[in-house]
N, C-alpha and C positions, 0 to 999 in steps of 0.2 A: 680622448678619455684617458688612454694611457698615462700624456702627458698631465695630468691631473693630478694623477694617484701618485707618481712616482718622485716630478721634478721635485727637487732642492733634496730626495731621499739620499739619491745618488750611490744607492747597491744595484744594481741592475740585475736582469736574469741574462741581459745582452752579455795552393796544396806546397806544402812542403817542397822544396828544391833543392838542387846540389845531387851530390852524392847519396844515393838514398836506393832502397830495396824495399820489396812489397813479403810481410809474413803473413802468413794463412789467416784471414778475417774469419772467415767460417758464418759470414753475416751480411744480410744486404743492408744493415742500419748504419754502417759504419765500414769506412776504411781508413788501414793505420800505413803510414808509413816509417819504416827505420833505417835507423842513421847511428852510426858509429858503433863502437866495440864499448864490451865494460860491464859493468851492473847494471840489471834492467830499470831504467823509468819508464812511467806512461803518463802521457801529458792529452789531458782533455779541454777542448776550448769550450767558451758559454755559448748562451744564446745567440743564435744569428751569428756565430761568428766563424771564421777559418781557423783552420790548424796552424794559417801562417801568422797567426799571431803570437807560437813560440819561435820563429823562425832565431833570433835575436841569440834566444836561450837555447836552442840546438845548435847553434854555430858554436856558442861556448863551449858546452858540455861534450860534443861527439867523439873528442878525443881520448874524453873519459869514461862514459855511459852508452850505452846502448839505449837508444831512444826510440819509443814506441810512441808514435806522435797520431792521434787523432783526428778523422774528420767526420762529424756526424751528418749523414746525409739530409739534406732537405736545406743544410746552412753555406750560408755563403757562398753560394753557385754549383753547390754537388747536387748530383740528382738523388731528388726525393725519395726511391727508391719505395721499399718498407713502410717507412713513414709518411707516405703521402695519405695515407689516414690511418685512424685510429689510433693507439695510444702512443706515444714517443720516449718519454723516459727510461720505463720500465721493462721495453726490448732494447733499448739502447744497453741500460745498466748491463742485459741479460747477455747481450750481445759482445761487453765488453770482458765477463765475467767467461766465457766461450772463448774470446782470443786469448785472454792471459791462460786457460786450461790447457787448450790444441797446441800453443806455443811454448807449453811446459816450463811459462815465466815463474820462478821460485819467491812468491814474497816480492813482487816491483814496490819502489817507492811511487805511491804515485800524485801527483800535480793536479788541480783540478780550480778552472777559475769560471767562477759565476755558477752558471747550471753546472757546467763539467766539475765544479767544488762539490755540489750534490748530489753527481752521480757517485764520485768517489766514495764520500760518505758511507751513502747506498751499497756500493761493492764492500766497504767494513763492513756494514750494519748485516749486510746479506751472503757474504761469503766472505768468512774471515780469512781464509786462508791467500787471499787474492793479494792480501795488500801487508807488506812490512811498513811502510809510514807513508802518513798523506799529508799533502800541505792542502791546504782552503784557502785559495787567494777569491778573497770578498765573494761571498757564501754565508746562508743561514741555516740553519738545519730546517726551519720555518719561515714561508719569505712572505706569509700573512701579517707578521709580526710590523710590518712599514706601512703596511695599513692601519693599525690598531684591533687587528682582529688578533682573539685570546685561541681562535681555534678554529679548526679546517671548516666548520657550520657558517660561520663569521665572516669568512671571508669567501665561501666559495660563490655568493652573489655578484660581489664587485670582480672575482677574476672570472667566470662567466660570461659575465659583460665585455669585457675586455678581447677577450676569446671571438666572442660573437661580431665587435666592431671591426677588430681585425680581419676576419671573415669576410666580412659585409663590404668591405670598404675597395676600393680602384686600386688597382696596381700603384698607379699615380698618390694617390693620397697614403697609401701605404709610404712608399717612397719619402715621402715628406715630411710623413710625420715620422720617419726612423734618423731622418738628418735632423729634427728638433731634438727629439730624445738623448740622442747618441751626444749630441753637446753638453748634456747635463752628465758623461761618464766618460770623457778624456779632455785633458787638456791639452796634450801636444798636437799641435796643426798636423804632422804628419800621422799622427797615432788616430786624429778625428776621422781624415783624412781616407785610410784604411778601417778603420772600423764601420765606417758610414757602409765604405764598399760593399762588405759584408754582408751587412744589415739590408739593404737595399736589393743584392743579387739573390737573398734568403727567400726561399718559398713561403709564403707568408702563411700559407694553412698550416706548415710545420711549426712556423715560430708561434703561431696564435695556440696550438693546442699544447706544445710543451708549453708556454708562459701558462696555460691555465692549469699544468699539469704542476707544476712549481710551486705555484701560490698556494695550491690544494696540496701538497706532502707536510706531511709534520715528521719529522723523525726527533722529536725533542725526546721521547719519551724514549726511546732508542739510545741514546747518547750513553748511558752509563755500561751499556754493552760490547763498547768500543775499547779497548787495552792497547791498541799500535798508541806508540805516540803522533799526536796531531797538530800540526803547526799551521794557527790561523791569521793569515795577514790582512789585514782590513786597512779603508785611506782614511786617511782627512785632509782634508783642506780649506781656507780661510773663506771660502768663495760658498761655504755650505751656509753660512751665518751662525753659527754653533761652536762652541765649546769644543775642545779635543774631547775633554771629562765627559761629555753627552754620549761621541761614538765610543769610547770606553768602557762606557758600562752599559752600551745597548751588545756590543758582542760579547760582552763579558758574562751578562745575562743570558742569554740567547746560548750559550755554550757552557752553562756554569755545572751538568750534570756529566761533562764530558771527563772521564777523568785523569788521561796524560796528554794535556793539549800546551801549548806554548801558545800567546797572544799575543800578534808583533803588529803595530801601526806605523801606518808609513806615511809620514807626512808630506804636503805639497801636491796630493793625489789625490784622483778621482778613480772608479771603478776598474778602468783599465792602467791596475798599477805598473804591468812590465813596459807599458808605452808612455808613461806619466813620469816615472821613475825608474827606469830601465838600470841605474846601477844599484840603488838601493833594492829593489827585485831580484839581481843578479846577487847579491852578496847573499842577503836571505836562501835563494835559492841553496847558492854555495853550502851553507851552515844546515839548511834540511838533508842533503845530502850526504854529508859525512859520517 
């Protein structure tokens, strides 16, 4: 079912090594690892996915930033901890809102791709003081919106369902239907590759209840409350059968009551822009953080 609703949409809602040090989580939903010296980022991965898929853009930066690198438990082989039931997002958000307090981060930039884009959000819209700028790598404030639902009533049947199938469904068929899915949000063999892993090693009661907790947030009406500036990078690619102009004016809309945001597309890409396009990612990245 999944694959129904979402293929050809291709926004998805879908540990750290080296040198690295553990700071005060203060939380069983989440643990962060950090890397390097410098001005604080904090970098959240999506759905079902690892922290290691900044690994690329912490080897960059750690010379420069201090990197507060995320992993939400229940995904990509961490234990489910907290979130082995009940709600996921909204301790997550609460969770991450608690580390940057205890850890007396001042103002972090912070990074946020897929869900982790809407947790960020989240952390503006609910504690301003958390966040000096955020990037939204492919993120909606409303992820009902690829449905054709105008609002959280609208859609909360089809993500429900969704929820439920997940639930319902074998390890096994979990499994297989995340290696279909996850084709329709990267291109590079290697970047498929690792994200599949992810996806597949992910607790699936986690991933079923945040995906339903996703499709059911609206913070559109939220958006003009936001004053950081916010930089949103969204893909396209020829393979969606669409128009650039199409994804253009679906984030443009989708974001249009935000009021210091930047919109940058990157083209040749699918959901997972830093493994699809890992230097055009990297430059972007570059130009948020300065």
């Amino acid at each position: 079912m999944r694959k129904s609703i979402f293929t050809g949409l291709l926004i998805g809602v879908v540990a750290c090594h080296g040198a690295a040090a553990m700071a005060e989580t203060v939380s069983d939903r989440i643990t962060v690892t950090v890397r390097g010296q410098g001005p604080d980022a904090v970098l959240i991965p999506g759905l079902a996915s690892s922290s290691a898929v900044w690994d690329a853009t912490a080897k960059r930066l750690e010379a420069r930033y201090r990197l507060h690198i995320v992993q939400v438990a229940g995904f990509a082989g961490a234990p489910a901890r907290a979130n082995a039931q009940g709600p996921v997002i909204q301790p997550t958000v609460d969770a991450l809102d608690a580390y940057i307090k205890t850890n007396k981060l001042t103002t972090p930039k912070v990074i946020g791709h897929s869900l982790g884009g809407l947790m960020g959000l989240m952390l503006a819209v609910q504690h301003r003081d958390d966040v000096g700028k955020l990037m939204i790598v492919d993120s909606f404030p409303f992820f009902g919106v690829l449905t054709g639902a105008n609002d959280v009533a609208a859609v909360t049947p089809a993500a429900a369902a969704m929820r439920d199938s997940i639930l319902n469904e074998t390890q096994e068929a979990y499994a297989q239907g995340e290696r279909g899915f996850v084709r329709t949000m990267v291109k590079s063999p290697d970047g498929y590759k690792a994200a599949t892993a992810w996806a597949v090693a992910s607790d699936k009661s986690v991933v079923a209840r945040a995906m339903y907790e996703d499709m059911v947030t609206d913070l559109r009406p939220r958006l003009r409350d936001v004053r950081i500036p916010v930089t949103i990078l969204y893909p396209w690619d020829p393979w969606t059968g669409r128009p650039p102009e199409t994804f253009d004016g679906l984030y443009r809309d989708n974001f249009a009551a935000l009021p210091n945001k930047t919109l940058v597309r990157i083209d040749d890409s699918l959901h997972f822009i830093m493994l699809d396009q890992p230097d055009a990612f990297a430059a972007q990245v570059d130009a948020f953080l300065k």
